[in-house]
PAZAPA-4460 file (N, C-alpha, C; in steps of 0.05 Angstrom, whole numbers, plus 32768, in hexadecimal, padded with zeros to 4 digits):
% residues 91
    n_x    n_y    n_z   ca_x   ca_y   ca_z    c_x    c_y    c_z   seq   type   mol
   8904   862C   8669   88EA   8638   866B   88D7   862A   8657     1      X     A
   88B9   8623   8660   88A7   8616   864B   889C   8628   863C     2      X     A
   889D   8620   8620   8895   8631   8609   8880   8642   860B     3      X     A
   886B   8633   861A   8852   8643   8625   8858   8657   8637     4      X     A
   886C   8656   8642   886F   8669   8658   887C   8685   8641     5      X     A
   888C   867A   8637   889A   868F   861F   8888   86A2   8611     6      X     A
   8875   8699   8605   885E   86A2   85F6   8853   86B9   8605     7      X     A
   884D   86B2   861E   8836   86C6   8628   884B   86D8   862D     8      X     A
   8861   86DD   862F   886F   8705   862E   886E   870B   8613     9      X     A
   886D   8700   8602   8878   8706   85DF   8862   871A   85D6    10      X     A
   8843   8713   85E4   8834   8736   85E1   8835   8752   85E6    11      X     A
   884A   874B   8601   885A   875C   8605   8868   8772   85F7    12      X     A
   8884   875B   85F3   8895   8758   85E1   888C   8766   85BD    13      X     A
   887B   875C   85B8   8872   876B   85A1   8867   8788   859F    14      X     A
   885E   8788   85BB   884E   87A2   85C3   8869   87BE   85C5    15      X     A
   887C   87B8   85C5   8898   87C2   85CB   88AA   87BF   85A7    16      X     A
   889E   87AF   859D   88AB   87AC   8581   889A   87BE   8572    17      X     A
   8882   87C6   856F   886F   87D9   856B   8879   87F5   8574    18      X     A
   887E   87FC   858D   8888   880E   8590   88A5   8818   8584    19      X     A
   88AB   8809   8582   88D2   8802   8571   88C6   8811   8557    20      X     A
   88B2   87FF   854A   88B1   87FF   852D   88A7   881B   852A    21      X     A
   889C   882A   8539   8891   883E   8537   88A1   8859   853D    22      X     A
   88B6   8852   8550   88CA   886B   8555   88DE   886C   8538    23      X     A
   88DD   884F   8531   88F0   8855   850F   88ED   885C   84FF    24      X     A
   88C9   8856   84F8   88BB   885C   84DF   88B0   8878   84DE    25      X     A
   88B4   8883   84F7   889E   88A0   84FA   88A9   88B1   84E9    26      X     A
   88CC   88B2   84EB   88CE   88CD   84DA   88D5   88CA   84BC    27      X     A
   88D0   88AE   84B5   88D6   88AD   8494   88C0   88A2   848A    28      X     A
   88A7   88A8   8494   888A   88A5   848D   887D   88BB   8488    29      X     A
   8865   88B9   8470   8859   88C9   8465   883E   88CB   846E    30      X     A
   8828   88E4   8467   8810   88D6   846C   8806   88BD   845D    31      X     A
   87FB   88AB   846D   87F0   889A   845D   87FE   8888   8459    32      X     A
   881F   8886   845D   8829   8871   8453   881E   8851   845F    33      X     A
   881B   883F   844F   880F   8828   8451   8827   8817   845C    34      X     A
   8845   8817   8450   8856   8806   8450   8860   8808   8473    35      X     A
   8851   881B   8483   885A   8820   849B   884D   881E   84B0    36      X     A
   8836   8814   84A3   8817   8811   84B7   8815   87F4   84B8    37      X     A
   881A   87E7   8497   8812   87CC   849C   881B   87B8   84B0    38      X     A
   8839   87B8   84B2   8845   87A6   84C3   8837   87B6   84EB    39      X     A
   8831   87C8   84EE   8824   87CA   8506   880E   87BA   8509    40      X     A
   87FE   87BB   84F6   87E2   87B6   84F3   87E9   8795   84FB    41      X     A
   87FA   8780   84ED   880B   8766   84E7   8811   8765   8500    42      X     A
   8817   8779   8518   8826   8774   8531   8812   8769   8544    43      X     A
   87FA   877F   8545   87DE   8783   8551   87D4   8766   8557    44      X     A
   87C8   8755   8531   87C1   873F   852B   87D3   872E   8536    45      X     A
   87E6   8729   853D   8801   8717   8542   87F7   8716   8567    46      X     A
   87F2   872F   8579   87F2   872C   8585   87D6   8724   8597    47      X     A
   87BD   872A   8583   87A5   8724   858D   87AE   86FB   8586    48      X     A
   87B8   86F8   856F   87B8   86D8   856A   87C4   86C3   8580    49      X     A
   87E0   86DF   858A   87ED   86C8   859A   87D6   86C8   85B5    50      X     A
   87C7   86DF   85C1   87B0   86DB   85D8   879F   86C4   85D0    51      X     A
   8796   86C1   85BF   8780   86AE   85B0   878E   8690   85BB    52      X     A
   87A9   868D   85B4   87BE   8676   85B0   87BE   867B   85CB    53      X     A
   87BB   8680   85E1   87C9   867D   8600   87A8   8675   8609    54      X     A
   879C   8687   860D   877C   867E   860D   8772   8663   860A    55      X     A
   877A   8656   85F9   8765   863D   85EA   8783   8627   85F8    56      X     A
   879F   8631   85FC   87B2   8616   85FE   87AE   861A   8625    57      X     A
   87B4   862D   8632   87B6   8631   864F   87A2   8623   865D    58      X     A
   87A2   8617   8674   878B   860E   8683   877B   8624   8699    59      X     A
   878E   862D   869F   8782   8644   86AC   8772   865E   869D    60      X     A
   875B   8652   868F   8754   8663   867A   8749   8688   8681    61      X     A
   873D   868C   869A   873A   86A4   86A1   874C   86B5   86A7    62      X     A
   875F   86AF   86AD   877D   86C2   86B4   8789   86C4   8696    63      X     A
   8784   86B9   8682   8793   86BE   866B   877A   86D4   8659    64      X     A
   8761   86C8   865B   874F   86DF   8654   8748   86F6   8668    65      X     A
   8758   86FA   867A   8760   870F   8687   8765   871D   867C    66      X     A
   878B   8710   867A   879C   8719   8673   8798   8726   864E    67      X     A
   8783   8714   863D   8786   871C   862C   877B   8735   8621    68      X     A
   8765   8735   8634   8753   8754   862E   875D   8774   8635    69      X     A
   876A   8768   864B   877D   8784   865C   8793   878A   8644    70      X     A
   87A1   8774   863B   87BE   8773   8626   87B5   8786   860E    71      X     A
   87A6   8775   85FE   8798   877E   85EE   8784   8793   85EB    72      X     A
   8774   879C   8606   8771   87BC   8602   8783   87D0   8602    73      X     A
   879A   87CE   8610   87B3   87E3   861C   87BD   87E1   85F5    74      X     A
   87BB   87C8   85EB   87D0   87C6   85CE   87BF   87D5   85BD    75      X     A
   87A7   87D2   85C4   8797   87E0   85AE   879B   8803   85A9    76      X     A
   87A3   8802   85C9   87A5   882C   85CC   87BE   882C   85BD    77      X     A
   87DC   881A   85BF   87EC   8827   85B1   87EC   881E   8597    78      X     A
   87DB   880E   8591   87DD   880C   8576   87D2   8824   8567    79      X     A
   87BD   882A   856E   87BA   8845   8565   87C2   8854   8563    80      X     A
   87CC   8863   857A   87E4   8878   857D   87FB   886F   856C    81      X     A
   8804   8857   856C   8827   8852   8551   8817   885B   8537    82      X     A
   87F7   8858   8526   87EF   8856   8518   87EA   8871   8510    83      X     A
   87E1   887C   8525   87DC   889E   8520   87FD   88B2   8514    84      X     A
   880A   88AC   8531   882D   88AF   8526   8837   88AC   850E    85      X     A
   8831   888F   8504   8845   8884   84EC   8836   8894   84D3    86      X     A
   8816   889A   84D4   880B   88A2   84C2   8805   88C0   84BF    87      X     A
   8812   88C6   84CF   8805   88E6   84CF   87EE   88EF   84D0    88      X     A
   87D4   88E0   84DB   87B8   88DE   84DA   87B3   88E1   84EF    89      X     A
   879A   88EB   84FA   878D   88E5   8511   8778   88D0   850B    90      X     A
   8773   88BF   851B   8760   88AC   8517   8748   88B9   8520    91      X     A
***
């Protein structure tokens, strides 16, 4: 399989490691804890970068900024929601 082809599930893939990180951290998190938010926040950025990285390398550039706005809005709802969970906060 070509590396490029690899890349574009791994937003996915993270989007599912987010959820992981969040079913582990929920019940031994505090309000507020920082040490449990950051690496989400690290996941989010990881995954808008790798859209950015498929965007600018793919030739078919409208199907990947498709793909990146749909990806990346749906990531944005659970990022929030793992963020609200891990923190005990409502946003």
């Amino acid at each position: 399989m070509n590396k490029i082809n690899f890349l574009r599930f791994i937003p996915i893939g993270l989007n599912l490691l987010l959820i992981i990180w969040t079913i582990i951290v929920f019940p031994y998190s505090k309000y507020g804890d920082n040490w449990a938010i950051y690496p989400a926040i690290l996941i989010f950025l990881i995954i808008i970068g790798i859209h950015l990285f498929l965007i600018f390398t793919e030739k078919s550039k409208l199907n990947f900024i498709i793909y990146s706005v749909i990806h990346i809005g749906i990531s944005s709802i659970i990022l929030m929601y793992c963020l609200m969970k891990i923190s005990k906060d409502s946003l």
